[in-house]
C-alpha positions in Angstrom: 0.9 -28.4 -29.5 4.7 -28.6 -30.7 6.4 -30.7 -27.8 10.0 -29.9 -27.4 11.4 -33.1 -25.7 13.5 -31.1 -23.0 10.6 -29.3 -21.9 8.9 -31.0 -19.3 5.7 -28.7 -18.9 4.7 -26.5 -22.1 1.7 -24.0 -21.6 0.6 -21.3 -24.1 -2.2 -19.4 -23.6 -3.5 -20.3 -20.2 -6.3 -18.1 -18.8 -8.5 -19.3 -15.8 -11.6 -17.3 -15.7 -14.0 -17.8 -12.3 -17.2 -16.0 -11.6 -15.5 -12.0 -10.7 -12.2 -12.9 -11.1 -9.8 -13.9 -13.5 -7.3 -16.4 -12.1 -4.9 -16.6 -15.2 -5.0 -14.4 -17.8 -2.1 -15.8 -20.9 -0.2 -17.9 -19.8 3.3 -19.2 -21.6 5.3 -21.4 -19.7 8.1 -23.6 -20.8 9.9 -25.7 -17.7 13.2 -27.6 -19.3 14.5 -31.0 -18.1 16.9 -31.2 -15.1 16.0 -27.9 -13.8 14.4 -26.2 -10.7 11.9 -23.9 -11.5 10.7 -21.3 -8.7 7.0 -19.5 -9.2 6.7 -16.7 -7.0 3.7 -14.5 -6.4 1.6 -12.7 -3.7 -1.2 -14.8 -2.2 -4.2 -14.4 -5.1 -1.6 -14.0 -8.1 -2.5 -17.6 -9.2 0.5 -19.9 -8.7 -2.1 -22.8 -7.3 -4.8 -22.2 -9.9 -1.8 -22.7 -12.6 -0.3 -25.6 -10.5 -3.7 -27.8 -10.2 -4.4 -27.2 -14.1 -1.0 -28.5 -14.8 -1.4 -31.7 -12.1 -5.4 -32.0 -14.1 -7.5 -30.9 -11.0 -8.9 -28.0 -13.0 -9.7 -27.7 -16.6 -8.4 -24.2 -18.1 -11.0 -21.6 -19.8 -8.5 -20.8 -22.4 -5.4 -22.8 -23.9 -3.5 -25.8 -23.8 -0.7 -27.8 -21.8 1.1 -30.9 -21.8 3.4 -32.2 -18.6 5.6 -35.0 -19.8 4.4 -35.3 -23.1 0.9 -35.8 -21.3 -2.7 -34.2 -22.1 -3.5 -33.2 -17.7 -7.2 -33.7 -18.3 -7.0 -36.9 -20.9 -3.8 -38.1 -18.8 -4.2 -36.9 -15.5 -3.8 -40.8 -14.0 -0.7 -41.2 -15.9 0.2 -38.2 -14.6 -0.3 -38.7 -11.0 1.5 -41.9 -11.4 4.9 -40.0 -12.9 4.6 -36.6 -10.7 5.3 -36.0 -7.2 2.8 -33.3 -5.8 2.5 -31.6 -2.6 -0.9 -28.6 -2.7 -0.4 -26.4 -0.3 -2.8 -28.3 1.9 -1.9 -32.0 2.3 -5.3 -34.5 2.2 -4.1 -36.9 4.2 -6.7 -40.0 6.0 -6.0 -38.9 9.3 -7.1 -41.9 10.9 -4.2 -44.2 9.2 -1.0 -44.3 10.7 2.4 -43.0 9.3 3.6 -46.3 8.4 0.0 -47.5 7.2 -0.5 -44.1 4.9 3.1 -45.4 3.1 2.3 -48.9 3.2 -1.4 -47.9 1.3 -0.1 -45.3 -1.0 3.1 -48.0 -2.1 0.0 -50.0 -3.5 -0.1 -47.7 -6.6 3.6 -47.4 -7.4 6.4 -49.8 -8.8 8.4 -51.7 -6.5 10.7 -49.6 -4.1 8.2 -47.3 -3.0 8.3 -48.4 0.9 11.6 -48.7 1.2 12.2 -45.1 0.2 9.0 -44.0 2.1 10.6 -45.4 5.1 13.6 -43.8 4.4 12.8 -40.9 4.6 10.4 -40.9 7.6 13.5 -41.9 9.8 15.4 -38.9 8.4 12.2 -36.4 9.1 12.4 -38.6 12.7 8.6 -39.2 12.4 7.4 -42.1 14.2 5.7 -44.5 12.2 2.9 -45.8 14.8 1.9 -41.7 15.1 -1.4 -41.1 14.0 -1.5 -38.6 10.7 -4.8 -36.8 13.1 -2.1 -36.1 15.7 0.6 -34.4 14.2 1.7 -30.9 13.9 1.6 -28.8 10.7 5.0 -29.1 9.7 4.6 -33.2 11.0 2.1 -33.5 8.1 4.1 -31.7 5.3 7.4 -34.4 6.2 4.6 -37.0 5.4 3.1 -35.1 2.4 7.1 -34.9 1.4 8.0 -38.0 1.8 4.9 -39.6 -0.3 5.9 -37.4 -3.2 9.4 -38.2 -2.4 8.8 -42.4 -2.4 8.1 -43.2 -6.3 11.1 -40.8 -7.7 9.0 -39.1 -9.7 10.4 -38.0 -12.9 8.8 -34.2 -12.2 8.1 -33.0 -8.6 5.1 -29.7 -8.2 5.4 -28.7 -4.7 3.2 -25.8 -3.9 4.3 -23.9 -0.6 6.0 -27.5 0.3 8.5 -25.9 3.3 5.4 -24.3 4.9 5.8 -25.4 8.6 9.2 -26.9 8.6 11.7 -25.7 11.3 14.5 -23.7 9.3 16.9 -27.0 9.2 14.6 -29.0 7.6 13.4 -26.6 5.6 17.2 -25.8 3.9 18.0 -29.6 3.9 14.9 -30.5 1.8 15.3 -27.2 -0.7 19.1 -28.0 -0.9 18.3 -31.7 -1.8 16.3 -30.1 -4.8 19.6 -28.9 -6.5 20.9 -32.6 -6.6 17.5 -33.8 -7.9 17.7 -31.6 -10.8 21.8 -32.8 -11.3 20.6 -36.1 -11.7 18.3 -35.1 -14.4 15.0 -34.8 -12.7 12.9 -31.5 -12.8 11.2 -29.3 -9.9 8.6 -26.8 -10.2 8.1 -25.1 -7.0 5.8 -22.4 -5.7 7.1 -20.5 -2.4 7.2 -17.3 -0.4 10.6 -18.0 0.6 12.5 -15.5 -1.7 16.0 -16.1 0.2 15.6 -20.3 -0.2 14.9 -19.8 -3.8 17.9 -17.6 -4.4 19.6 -21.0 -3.3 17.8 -23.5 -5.8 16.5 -21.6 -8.2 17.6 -22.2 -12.0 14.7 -20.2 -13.4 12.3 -18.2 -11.9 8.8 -16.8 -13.2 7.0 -13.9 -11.0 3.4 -14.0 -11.6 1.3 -10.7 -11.0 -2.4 -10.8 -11.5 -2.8 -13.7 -13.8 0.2 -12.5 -15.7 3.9 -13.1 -15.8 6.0 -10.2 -15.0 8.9 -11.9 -15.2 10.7 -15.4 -16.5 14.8 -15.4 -16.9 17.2 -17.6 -15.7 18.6 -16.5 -11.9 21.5 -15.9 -13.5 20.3 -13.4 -16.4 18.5 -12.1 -13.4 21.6 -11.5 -11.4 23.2 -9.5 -14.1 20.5 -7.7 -15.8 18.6 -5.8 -12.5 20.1 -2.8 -11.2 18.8 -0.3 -8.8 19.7 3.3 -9.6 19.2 6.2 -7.4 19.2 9.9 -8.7 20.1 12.6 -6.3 18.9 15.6 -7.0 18.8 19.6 -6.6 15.1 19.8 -6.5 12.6 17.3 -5.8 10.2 18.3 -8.8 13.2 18.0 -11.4 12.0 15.5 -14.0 13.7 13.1 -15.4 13.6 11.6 -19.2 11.6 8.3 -19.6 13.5 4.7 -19.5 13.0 3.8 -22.7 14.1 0.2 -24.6 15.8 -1.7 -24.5 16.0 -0.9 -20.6 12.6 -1.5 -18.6 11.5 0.7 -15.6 10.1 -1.8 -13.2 9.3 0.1 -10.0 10.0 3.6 -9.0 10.0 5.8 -5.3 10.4 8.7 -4.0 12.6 10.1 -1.2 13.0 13.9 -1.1 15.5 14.8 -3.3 16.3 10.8 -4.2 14.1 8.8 -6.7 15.6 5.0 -7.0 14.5 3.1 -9.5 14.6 -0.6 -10.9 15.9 -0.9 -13.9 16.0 -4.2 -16.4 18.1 -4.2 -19.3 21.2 -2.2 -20.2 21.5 0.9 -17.9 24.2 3.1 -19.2 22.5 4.8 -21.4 20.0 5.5 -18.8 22.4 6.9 -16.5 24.1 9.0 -18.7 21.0 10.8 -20.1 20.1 11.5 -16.7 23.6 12.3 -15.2 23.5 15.2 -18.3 20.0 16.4 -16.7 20.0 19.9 -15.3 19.9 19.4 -11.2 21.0 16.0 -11.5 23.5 15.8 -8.5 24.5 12.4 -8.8 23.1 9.1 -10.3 24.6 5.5 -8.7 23.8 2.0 -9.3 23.7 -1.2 -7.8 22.6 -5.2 -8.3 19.2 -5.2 -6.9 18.7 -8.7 -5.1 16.0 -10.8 -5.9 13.9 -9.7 -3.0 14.0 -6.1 -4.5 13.2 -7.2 -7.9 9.9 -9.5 -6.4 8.8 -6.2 -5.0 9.7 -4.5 -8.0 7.2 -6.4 -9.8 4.5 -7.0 -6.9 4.2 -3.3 -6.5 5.8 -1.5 -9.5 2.4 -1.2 -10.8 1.4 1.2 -8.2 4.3 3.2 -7.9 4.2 4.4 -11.3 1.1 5.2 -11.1 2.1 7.4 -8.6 -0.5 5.6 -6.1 1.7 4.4 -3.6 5.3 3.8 -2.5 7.1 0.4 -2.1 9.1 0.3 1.3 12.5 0.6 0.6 14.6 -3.2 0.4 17.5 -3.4 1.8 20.3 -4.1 -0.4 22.1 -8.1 0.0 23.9 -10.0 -2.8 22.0 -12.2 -4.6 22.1 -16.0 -2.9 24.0 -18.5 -4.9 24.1 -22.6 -4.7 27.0 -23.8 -2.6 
């Protein structure tokens, strides 16, 4: 494969096929230097199937990647050694200590590895002598953190990483993310957290069934997803399809409202339908990024006529301090 050198992780092609179910189904993914990088998905839509072929744990069906230059299956020691990764569920030896469990991972890193282990153990205020069996969920992610955290990896992959962290924590480590990628260091992150990655985020891909629905800067994002709402004289008035270069996204119904999510350039959209017979009124607004994950979770269904999303409250879109 072609390696840009800004890109940090380059996929094309990706598909991930177990017995009844296909995981990933073409995958293209390009993750550039210095940035954060937010996956989100619903539980099944294959962020940790796509994160453990990029970290060499499972070999794809279909396709190719490279993370820092590297081959994941050919490479996936070198790997390790340059990436910080947190899975979703931390395998930690739960009979070792806190300090122990730094002191025995240190053995495979360059110098400096304690002292920031340490480090950052007093900050998380977790007791060295505490054994890893007897600590609390969010105990053990601090730990998991703070392991991935010790080498300063060139590339961190945390998947779910703030599950179990009291709120504080949680915003401090996420925040801390943004000066990581100012310093020229790059984050891939999976989460459920919508409103933390509003705060991080540079880029953001939403994965749907093995697919991406959507991958654009937060800031393309912010400017390029409107919801629109058409009032109207009679509920069974149609209304002229969205056509390019707008996207229709999602879609519900209300009596006489229908809103809609709308990618792309809307004008046009809204004057075709504001010249529709029984067309009352037609408004728009930015939809936030929760709106557009739900847009995309569930659009699917709501076109189809199937089902209706429930309605998201409106709120600006979150932006780094």
């Amino acid at each position: 494969m072609g390696e840009n050198m800004n890109h940090v992780i380059s996929a094309k092609g990706l598909e991930m096929h177990f017995p009844g179910c296909d995981a990933l189904r073409g995958i293209d993914l390009q993750v550039e230097q210095g940035t954060v990088f937010a996956l989100l998905g619903e539980n099944g839509a294959g962020k940790t199937t796509l994160i453990r072929i990029l970290m060499g744990y499972q070999q794809p069906s279909v396709g190719e990647c490279t993370v820092l230059g590297l081959d994941p299956i050919r490479d996936d020691i070198e790997i390790r050694r340059r990436v910080g990764y947190v899975s979703d569920a931390p395998a930690l030896y739960d009979w070792m200590q806190i300090g122990e469990i730094g002191w025995f991972a240190s053995a495979f890193y360059p110098d400096g590895f304690i002292d920031r282990y340490r480090e950052t153990i007093e900050r998380y205020e977790l007791p060295p002598d505490r054994r890893i069996k007897n600590l609390s969920k969010g105990q053990r992610a601090k730990v998991a953190l703070a392991l991935a955290l010790a080498h300063d990896p060139e590339l961190l992959i945390l998947d779910e990483p703030t599950s179990g962290l009291d709120p504080l924590v949680r915003r401090e480590f996420m925040e801390s993310m943004i000066e990581r990628a100012a310093n020229g260091k790059t984050v891939l992150l999976s989460s459920h957290q919508i409103a933390e990655v509003e705060r991080v985020a540079d880029k953001i891909a939403i994965l749907r069934h093995g697919k991406f629905r959507i991958v654009d800067s937060l800031s393309e994002l912010r400017d390029s997803v409107h919801e629109v709402t058409v009032s109207l004289s009679d509920p069974l008035i149609s209304l002229p399809q969205v056509e390019p270069p707008a996207e229709l996204l999602s879609e519900e119904t209300e009596g006489r409202q229908r809103r809609f999510v709308i990618r792309g350039e809307i004008e046009p959209v809204k004057e075709l339908w504001s010249s529709r017979a029984g067309v009352t009124a037609v408004q728009s607004r930015p939809a936030s990024l929760d709106e557009l994950f739900i847009a995309c979770t569930r659009g699917e269904t709501n076109l189809a006529g199937s089902a209706t999303a429930d309605s998201a409250k409106a709120k600006s879109w979150g932006r780094r301090a």
